[in-house]
N, C-alpha and C positions, 0 to 999 in steps of 0.2 A: 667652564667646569661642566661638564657631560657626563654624568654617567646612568645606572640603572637599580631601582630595586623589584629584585625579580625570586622567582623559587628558585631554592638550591635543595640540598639532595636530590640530583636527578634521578640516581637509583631508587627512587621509592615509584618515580614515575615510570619508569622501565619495568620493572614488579609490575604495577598496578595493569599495562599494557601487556603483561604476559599473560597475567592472571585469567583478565576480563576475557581473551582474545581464546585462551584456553576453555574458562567455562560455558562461550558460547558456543564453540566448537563442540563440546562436547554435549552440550542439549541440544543443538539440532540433531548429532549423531544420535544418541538416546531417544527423543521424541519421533525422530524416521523409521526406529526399530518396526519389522514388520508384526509383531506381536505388542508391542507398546503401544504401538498411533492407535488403533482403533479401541483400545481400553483407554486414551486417554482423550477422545473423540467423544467415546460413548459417555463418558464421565463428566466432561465438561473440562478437564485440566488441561486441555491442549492450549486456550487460550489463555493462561495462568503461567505454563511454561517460556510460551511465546513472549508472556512479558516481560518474564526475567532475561527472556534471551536481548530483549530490547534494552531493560536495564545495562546489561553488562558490555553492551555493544556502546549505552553512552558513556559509560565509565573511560572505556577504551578510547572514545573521541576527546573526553573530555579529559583528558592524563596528556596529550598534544596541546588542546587549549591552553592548559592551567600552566606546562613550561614558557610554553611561547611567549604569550601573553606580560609582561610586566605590570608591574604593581604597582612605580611610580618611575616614571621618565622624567630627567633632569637635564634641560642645558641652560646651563647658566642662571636667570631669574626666571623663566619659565619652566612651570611647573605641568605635566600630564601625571592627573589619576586614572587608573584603570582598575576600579573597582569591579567586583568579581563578576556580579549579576548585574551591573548596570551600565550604561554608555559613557564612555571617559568623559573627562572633563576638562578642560585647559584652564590654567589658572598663574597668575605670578605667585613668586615668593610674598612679595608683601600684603596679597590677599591672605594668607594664609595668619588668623588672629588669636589660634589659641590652639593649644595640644595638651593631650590628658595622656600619663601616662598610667599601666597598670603592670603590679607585679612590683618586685622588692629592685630598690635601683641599688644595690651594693656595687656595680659593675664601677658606676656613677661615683659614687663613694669613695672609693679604694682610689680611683681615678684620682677625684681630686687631695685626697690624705696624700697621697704618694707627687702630684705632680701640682697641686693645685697651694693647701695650704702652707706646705713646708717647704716655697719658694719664698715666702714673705719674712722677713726679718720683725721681730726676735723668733727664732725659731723654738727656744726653748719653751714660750708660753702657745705658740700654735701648734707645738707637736701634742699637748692634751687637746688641742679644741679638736686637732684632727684625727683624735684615735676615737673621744667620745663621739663627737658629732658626725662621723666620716662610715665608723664600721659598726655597722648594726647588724646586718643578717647574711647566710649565704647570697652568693648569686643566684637565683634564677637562670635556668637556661629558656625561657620562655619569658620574654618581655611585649607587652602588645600598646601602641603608640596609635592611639587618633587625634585625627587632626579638622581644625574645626575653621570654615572661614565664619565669622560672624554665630548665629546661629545653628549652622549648616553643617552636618555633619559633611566631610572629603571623603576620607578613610580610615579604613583600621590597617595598619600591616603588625606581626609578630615577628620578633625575633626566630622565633622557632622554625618558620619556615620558610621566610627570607635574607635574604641576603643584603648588603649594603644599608639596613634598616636605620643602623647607628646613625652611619654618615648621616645620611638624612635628616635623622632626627638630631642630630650634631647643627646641623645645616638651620635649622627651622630654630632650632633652640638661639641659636647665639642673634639671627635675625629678629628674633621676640626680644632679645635684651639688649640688642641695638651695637652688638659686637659687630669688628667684621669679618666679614664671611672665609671661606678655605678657598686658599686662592690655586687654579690650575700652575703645574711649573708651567713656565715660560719655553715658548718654541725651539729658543736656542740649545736648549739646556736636555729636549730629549731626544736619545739618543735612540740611531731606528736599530729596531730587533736584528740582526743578522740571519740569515740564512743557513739552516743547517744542509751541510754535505749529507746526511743520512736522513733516510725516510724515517718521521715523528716516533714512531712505533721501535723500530731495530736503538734508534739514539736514548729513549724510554727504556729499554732493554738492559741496553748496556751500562746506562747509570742505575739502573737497581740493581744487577750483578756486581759492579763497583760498589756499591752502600754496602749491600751484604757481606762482600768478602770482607772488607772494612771491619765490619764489626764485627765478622770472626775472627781473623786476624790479630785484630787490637787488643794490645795485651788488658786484662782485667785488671782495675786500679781499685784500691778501695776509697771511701767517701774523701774527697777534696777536700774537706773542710776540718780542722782541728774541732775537736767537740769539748766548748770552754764549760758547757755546765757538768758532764762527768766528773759524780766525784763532791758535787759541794751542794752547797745547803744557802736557803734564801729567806730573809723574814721580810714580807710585805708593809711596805710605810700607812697602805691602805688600813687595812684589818688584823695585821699583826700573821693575818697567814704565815705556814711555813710550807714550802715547795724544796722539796728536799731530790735530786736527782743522781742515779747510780750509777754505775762506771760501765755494768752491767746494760744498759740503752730503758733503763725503769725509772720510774718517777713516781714520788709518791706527796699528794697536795694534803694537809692539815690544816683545817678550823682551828684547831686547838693543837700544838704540838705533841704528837704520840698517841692523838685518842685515833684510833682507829673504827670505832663502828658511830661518830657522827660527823656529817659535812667534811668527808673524805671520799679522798679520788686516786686511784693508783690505775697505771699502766706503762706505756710505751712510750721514747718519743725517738725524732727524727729533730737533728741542727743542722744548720747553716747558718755559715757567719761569712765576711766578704763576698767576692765576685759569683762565691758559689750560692748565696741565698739570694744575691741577682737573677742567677741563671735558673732556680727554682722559684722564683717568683714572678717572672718573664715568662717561664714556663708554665704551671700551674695555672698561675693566674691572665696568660696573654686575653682573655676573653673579656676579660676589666679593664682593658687597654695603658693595664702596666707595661711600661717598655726603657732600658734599660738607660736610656736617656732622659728620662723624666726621675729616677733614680739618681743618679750623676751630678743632674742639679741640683737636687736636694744635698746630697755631701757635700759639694761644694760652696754652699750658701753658707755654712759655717763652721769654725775649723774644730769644733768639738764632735761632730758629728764626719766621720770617716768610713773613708771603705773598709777599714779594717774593724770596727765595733760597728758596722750595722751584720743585723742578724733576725733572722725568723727560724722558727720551728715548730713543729708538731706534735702534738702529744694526741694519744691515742687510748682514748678514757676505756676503759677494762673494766671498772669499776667504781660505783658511786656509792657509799653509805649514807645514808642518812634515817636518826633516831633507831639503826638498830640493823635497817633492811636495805637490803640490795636494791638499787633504784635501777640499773640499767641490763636490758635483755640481752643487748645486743653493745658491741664496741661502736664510740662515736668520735669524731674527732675534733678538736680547739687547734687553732692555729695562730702564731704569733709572730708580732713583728715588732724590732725599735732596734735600742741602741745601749751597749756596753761604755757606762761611762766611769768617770775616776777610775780610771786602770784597773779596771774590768771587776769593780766593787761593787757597783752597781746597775743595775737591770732599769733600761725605761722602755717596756711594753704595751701593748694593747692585743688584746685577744679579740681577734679577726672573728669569729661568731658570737659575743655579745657585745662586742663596741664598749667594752670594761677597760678602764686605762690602770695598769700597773706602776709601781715605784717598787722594788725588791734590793734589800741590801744584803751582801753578800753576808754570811757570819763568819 
């Protein structure tokens, strides 16, 4: 097992090599000025400019280092760090004694509520541990992982600005709890790349003119998915709530049935029910390493739970009252996930941004 965690967005380092490379050019062009130099001579600012030119020229060196460079080298049990400002370090897997993570693991979360808890039988009593205990807060796109052998700090890498971060940290995680490790496929099994007849670029070309016309061409379908809550009305087994939803694509949430100006919520939403709340939630959420096969097993684990009553959706808050007054400035959004059961009477959810687990029966 081989691989790398290194910088991705290259284009940010490309940018920074245009930038730098331009505004040193353009101060020594400005500082040479035959009217410039000797006001900025007599002034003392020549030596001031000179050192931004020197800044921006290491900028410019250091936008090559910072890609080149890797962040953590992996083959197999050996382990190289290549921390930013200091001299690598070589180390095994099993030096490595302890990692701290920072920032919200919802990725983590969602991961194992979708692929982790609701593989184990009875599934009806681990789908509440995995909606309360599983969803708590959005994803972070920014997660930052150090890793400690003993005392010793190794390194820090982020999510944000590298690549393969997960794995690794996938890597180091399961060897802390004595799992085993992600195994390479086997020799046999991979199959070598073929050789394109056309140069990388015109073959590039030509499949994005294919994508395009594709999707002009194809004719426009409306939403895949039958929309089962259009049209009806829910009372919560929780708190008696009422979630009442219109045919019209509006929703509107009651504390209390009909009071509108306390612990009310009105707006928008978006369903999906079967394959198609798969392929939105594969989608949306691929970053959480939901993946349609982890999905799969879950249906299949037991026969109440089907592709045809699993379902997620969106509501899209417009509006919050409470004790009289407008809570919210701006529109926000809750998003849900479970399962239609007793012949589509009852709602078992959880609301993906407070980790709140629902029971709703139809009226």
């Amino acid at each position: 097992m081989s691989f790398e965690v290194r910088m991705k967005k290259r284009t940010k380092m490309i940018v920074l090599r245009i930038f730098s490379a331009l505004m040193a050019v353009v101060m020594i062009w400005f500082i040479n000025l035959d009217f410039i130099r000797p006001a900025l001579m007599q002034d003392g600012a020549y030596l001031l400019f000179i050192g931004f030119i020197g800044i921006f020229l290491m900028f410019f060196v250091w936008s090559f280092y910072a890609q080149k460079r890797p962040r953590i080298k992996v083959d197999g049990q050996d382990i190289t760090f290549y921390p930013m400002w200091r001299p690598s370090q070589k180390v095994t897997l099993s030096a490595i004694t302890a990692r701290n993570v920072k920032g919200d693991a919802t990725g983590e979360k969602i991961d194992a509520a979708i692929g982790g808890a609701l593989l184990s039988p009875p599934l009806a009593d681990a789908l509440e541990q995995r909606y309360t205990a599983a969803l708590q807060n959005p994803n972070p796109k920014d997660m930052v992982y150090t890793y400690y052998s003993g005392d010793t700090k190794l390194i820090s890498v982020s999510t944000k600005n590298m690549e393969n971060v997960e794995r690794f940290d996938r890597m180091v995680a399961d060897r802390l709890e004595g799992k085993p490790l992600e195994q390479e496929m086997p020799a046999a099994e991979i199959q070598p790349a073929k050789k394109s007849k056309f140069p990388l670029a015109l073959a590039g070309l030509i499949g994005v003119i294919c994508v395009v016309a594709a999707i002009m061409l194809a004719p426009r379908k409306a939403s895949q998915s039958p929309d089962l809550l259009a049209g009806t009305s829910w009372i919560s087994g929780n708190d008696n709530s009422q979630w009442v939803f219109g045919t019209d694509k509006t929703f509107h949430w009651y504390q209390t049935e009909g009071e509108t100006d306390d612990n009310y919520f009105a707006g928008t939403y978006e369903f999906h029910v079967g394959q198609d709340a798969i392929n939105y939630l594969t989608t949306e959420f691929s970053d959480y390493g939901i993946t349609e096969r982890k999905i799969r097993q879950v249906l299949s684990s037991n026969s109440e739970y089907m592709l045809d009553n699993f379902v997620c959706f969106s509501c899209v808050n417009q509006s919050f009252m409470l004790r009289g007054k407008e809570q919210l400035s701006e529109d926000t959004i809750s998003s849900y996930l479970g399962f239609f059961l007793q012949d589509g009477t009852y709602l078992d959810i959880a609301n993906m941004t407070t980790g709140t687990y629902y029971g709703f029966t139809k009226e």
